[in-house]
N, C-alpha and C positions, 0 to 999 in steps of 0.2 A: 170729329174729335170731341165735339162739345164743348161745352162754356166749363172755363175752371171752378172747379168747388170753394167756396170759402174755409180757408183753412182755420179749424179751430185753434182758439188759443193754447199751448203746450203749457202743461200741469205744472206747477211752478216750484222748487226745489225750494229746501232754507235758506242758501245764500241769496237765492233769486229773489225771498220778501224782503230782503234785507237790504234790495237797492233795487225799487219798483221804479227808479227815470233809468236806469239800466235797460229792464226788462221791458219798459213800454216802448223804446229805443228799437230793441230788439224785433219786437212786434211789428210793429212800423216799416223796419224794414223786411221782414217776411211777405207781410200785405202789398207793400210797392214793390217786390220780387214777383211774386202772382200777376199781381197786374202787369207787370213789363211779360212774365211767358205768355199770358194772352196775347197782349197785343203781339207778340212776337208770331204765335202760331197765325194769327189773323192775318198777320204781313205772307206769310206762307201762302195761305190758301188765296189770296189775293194773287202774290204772285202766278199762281197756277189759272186763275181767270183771264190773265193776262199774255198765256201761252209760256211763261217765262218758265223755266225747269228748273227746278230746287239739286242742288249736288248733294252729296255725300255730306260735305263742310258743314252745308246748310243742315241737316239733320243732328249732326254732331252735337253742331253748336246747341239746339234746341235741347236733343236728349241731355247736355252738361246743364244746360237752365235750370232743365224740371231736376236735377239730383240736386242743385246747389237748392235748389227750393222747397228739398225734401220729398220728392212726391214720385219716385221713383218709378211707380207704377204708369206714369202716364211719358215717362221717359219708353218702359215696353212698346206701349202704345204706339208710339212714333217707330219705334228699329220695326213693330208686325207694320206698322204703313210703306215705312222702307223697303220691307221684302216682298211688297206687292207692287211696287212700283215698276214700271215695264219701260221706265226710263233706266239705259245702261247705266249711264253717269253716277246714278243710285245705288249703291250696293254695298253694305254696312263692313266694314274693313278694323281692325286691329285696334282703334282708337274708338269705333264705335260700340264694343263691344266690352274694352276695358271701363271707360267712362259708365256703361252701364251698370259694368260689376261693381267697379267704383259706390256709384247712386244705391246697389244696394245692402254695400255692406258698410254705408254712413246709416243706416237705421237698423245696423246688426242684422239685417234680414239674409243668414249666410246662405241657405238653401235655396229661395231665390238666386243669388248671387252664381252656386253652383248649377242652377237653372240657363241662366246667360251661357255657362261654360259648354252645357251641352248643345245651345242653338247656334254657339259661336263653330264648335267642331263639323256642327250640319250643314254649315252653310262654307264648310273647306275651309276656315279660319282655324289655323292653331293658336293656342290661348301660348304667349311669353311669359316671360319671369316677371315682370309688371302683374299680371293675371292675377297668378298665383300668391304673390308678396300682398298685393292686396288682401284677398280673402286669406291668407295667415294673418294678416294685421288685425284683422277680424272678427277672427278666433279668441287672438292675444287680447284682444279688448273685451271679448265677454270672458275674459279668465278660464280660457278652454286652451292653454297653450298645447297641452300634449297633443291635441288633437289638429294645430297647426301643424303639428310633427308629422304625425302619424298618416293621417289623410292631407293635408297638400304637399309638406316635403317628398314624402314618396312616391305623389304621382310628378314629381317635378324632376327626380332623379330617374324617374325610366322616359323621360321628355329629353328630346333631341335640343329643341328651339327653348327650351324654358328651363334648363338647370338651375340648383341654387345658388346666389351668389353671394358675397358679403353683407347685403342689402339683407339674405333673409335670414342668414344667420343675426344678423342685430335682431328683427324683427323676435326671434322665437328665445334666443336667450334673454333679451330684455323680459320678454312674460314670462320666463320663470323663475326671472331673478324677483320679477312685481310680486309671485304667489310665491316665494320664500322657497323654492326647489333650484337653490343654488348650483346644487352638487348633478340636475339634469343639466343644468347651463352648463356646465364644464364639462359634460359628455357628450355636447349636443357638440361645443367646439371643436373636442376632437376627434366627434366623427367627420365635422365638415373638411377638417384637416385632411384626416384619411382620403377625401377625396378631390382634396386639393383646393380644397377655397380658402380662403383666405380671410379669417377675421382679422379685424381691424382692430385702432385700437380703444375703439369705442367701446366695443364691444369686453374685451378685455378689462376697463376699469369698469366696465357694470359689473362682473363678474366678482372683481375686487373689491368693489361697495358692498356686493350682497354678500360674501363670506363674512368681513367686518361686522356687518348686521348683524351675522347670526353666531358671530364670536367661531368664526370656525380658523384656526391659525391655520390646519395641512391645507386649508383649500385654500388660503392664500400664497403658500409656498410652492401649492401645484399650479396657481395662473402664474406666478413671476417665473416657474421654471419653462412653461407653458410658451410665454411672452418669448422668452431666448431662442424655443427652439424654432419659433415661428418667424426669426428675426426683427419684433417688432418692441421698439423704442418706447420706454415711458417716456410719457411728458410729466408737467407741472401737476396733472390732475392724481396721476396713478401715484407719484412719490408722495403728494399729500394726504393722499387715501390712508397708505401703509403708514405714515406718520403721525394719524391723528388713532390708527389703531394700536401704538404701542403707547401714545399720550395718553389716551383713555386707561388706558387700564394703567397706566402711572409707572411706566419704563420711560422715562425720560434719557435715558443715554442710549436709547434704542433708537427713540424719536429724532433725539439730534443725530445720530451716526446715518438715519436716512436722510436726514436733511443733507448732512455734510457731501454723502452720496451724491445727490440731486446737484450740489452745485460743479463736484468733479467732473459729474456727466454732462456740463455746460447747458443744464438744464436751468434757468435762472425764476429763482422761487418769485412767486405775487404774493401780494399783502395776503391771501387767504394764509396761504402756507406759511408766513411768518404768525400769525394771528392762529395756528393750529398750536404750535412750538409755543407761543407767548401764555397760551392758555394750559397748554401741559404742566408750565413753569408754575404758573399761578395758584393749579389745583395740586402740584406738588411744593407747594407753599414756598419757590423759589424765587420769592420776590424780585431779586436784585437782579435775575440772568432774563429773568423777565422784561426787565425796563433795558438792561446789555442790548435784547435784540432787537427793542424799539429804536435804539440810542443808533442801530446799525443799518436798520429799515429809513429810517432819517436822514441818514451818508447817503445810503444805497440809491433808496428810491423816496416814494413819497407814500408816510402812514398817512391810515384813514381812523376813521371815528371809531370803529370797531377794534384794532389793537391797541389805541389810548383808552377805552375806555376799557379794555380787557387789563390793562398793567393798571389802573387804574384800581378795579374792580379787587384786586392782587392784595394792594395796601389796604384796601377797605377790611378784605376779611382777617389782617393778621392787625388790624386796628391801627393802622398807622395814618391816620387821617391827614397827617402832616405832610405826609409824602404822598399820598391820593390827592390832596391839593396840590402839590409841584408841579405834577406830572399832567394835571389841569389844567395850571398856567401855562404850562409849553408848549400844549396842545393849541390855547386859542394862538400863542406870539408864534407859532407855529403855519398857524391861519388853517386849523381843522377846526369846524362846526361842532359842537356840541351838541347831540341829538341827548331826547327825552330819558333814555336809556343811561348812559353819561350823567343824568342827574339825577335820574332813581337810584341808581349806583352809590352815588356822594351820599346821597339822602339815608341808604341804607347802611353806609357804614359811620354815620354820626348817629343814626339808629341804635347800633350795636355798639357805640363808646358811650351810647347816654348823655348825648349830647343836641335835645331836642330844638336848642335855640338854634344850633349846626343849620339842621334838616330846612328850620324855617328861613334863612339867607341863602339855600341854596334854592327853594323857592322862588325869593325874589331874584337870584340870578337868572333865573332860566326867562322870567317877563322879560329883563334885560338880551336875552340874545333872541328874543321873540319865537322862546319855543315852548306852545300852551302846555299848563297840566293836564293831563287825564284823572280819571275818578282815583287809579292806582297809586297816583303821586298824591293824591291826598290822603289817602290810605295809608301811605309809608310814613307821613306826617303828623299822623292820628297813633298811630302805635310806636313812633320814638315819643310824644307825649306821655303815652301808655307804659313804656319802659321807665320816663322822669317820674311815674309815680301820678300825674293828673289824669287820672280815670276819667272824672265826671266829665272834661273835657275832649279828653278820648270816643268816650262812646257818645256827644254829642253830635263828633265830627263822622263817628263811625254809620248813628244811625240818620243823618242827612244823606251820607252815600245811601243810603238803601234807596230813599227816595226818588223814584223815578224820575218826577218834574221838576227836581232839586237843578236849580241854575247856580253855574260855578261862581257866578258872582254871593251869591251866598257864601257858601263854602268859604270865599278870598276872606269877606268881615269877619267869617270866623273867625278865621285865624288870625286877620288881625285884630281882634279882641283877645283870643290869646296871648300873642306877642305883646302886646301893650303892658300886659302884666306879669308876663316869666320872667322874667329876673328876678323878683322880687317870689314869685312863685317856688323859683328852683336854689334860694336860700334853705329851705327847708331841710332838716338830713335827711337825706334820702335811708341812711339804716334803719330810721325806726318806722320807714313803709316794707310792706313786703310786697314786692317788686315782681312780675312775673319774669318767669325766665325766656332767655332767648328761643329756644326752642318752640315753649307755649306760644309767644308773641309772632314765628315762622308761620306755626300750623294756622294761627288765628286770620295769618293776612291770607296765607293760600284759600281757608274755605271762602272768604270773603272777594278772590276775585284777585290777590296783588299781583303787580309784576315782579316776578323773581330778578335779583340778579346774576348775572354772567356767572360769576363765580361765589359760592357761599362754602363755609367749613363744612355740611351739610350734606353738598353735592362731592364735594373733594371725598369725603367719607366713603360714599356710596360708589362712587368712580372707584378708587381703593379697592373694593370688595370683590369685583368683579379681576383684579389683575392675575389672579390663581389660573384664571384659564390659557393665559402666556406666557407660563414661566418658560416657557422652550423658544429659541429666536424665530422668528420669520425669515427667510430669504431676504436677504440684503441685498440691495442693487448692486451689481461690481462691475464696473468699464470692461 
């Protein structure tokens, strides 16, 4: 067999530099993976000095080492020692041949892969559905779904032992839903139909996501009509789907009438699906039905950080600051956590009433429940500044963010150097500055890196724009 090669280190991606104890983590265990298959093979050959006979197992086990360890080719290696082996006991079986294909279609190498399949048939092994669902997984990973279709469904339908099953149906619709060819996923379904398989419903709300995606309404009336005749049940996922497609585009009595659906069908919504509804309300500026379904979610079950700070986020944009603080306080007497989010949120809508002293107490609230700022929270603190009219302050703070080695202890005196003198700052009338506008002050923080919030007049806008493509219903769930 030879001594194992050192394997070189793998070219390193951008998220990869971006957390080098990760990646040498990673390495580490590669190099003591190598080292254990050596010693591994070395226990082999010893074994055989010793008259002892390696089985089948024993090889298995080896060829699964070398694939988990990348090195697929020396997994070959071992199944050609196998079939020279003149011990019975020896002789590569169903497991030894998937595992193969396995090892070589984790390094994309599919034509190898279909190599296995032809030494697998020579040696009297029919390849199963395992086989072939592998190398479509494949396929679907180098973005080559039609060709999981084309070349392995079709040799799987004229196979006795390896038919398609639900398994590959996910497999080849999920890829086409990945490469935006929704409308083959829904022909792929009911060919499988046609011959009797059965998707799931897994498989059906990828179907439903990827319509939603691409704004296609018929082709979400054709999976729920689809779903019925296949007799398969929405769950929590698929009613949320459809509901967050007629919130977006700002049908709010669409939205709730699926919800209401959902709950007749004793399907019982999760905070997701309250928090889909809550944000529909929001971006159709219905503040109060908004905080109604938190107030229900509260009876119900138990909100999370994410629908307070959505009803929250609600008050912020129609400037009701006084009521995005209530609904704050209920939240902690409530005993939900306030994440960063939650106070970027508060920050940006004392931002937009002009109310920079606002922004700077919500600051020191967040030290208080010990959740740090980021560079974006001081950022949102620089431009309600920016909005009171103190430029030269503004872009002191603005242009300390740029700096790279800028430590946020910096930053904190900043601003309490500010604070120490706004009051007395924000006497000034603000009519005789000329103030930038909301708008300017949005674009200014986006090129700069800000964190948006959840909900802005902005986004409500732009959600808006797109509802022309709904005017017609979607398939409603009905018992």
């Amino acid at each position: 067999m030879g001594d194992i090669e050192e394997k070189k280190p793998p070219s390193m991606s951008e998220p990869e530099r971006s957390t080098p104890i990760k990646v040498t983590v990673s390495r580490i265990a590669v190099l003591k993976l190598n080292q254990f298959m050596e010693d591994a093979v070395q226990a082999l050959l010893k074994m055989k000095e010793l008259g002892l006979n390696p089985t089948t197992s024993t090889y298995n086990t080896l060829i699964k080492g070398y694939g988990i360890a990348g090195k697929p080719e020396r997994s070959s290696e071992l199944l050609d020692r196998m079939l020279e082996e003149k011990n019975v006991d020896v002789r590569p079986n169903i497991r030894t041949f998937n595992v193969l294909v396995q090892a070589w279609c984790k390094k994309k190498k599919v034509e190898e892969a279909w190599e296995v399949v032809r030494k697998m048939e020579e040696c009297g092994v029919r390849p199963d559905t395992v086989t072939y669902n592998t190398i479509a997984t494949c396929y679907v990973q180098k973005g080559e779904t039609v060709r999981a279709e084309s070349e392995v469904v079709e040799k799987m339908v004229m196979k006795e032992k390896a038919k398609p099953n639900g398994r590959t149906c996910g497999i080849v619709v999920g890829g086409y839903c990945r490469e935006g060819r929704v409308r083959d996923g829904l022909r792929f379904v009911r060919r499988m139909k046609e011959m009797r398989v059965e998707a799931n419903l897994v498989v059906f709300n990828s179907l439903i996501k990827g319509f939603v995606e691409v704004m296609d309404r018929d082709g979400i009336d054709e999976v729920l009509t689809l779903m019925k005749e296949c007799k398969v049940k929405a769950d929590v996922i698929t009613y949320s789907t459809v509901m967050n497609a007629w919130s977006s585009a700002g049908y709010m009595e669409k939205a709730a009438q699926v919800f209401e659906e959902m709950v007749k069908a004793g399907v019982k919504p999760d905070a997701h699906a309250y928090s889909i509804l809550a944000k529909g309300y929001v971006r159709a500026k219905e503040h109060k039905k908004a905080e109604e379904l938190l107030e229900t979610l509260i009876v119900e079950s138990r909100p999370n950080v994410v629908i307070f700070t959505t009803v929250i986020s609600g008050w912020c944009s129609s400037g009701s600051m006084d009521d995005a603080m209530r609904v704050f306080n209920k939240m902690c007497k409530f005993g939900v956590s306030p994440n960063i989010k939650t106070f970027e949120t508060l920050m940006w809508g004392y931002l937009e009433v002009k109310q920079p002293w606002k922004a700077e107490e919500v600051l020191q609230m967040m030290r208080g429940f010990g959740v740090k700022p980021e560079n974006s929270t001081f950022l949102l603190l620089a431009e309600a500044w920016l909005v009171a009219g103190l430029t030269d302050e503004s872009n002191k703070a603005i242009n300390a963010l740029k700096c790279k080695d800028i430590e946020i202890a910096k930053l904190e005196k900043l601003y309490q150097k500010q604070s120490s003198g706004s009051f007395n700052l924000l006497q000034i009338p603000l009519g005789k500055r000329e103030l930038p506008t909301a708008k300017a002050m949005n674009l200014s923080a986006c090129k700069l890196g800000a964190r948006v919030p959840i909900i802005c007049q902005k986004q409500s806008q732009a959600q808006f724009g797109i509802s022309g493509q709904f005017v017609h219903s979607c398939t409603v769930f009905l018992n």
